[in-house]
N, C-alpha and C positions, 0 to 999 in steps of 0.2 A: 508337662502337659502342653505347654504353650511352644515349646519348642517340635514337637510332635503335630501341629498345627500348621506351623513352618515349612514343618520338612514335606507334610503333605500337599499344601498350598504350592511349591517351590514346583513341586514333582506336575503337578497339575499343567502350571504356567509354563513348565520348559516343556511338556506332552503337549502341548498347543505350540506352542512358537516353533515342536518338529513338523509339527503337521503343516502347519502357514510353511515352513521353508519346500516341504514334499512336493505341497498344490504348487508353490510358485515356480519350484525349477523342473516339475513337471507341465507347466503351460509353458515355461520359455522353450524349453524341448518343443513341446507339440509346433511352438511357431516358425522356429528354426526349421523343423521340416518341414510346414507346409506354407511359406512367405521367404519369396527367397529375399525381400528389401529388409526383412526383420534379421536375417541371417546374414547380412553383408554389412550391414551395420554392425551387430551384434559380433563379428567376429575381427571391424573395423578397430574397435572400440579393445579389445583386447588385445590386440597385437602392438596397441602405443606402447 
């Protein structure tokens, strides 16, 4: 039973931490296309 608890707890906490990853690299998308200092940065920063 307790392990049953877990695995639903588990399933909860990683259904959240998809969702925080969706919103966050769908606003850094939304920035990239609309702030071109966000996007020259942002692509400064990835090509080290």
């Amino acid at each position: 039973m307790r392990y049953r608890r877990a695995e639903k707890q588990q399933a909860i906490i990683q259904g959240q931490i998809l969702e925080s990853a969706k919103i966050l690299s769908e606003e850094v998308i939304a920035s990239m296309l609309s702030d071109d200092e966000f996007f020259r940065r942002f692509t400064e920063i990835s090509s080290e």
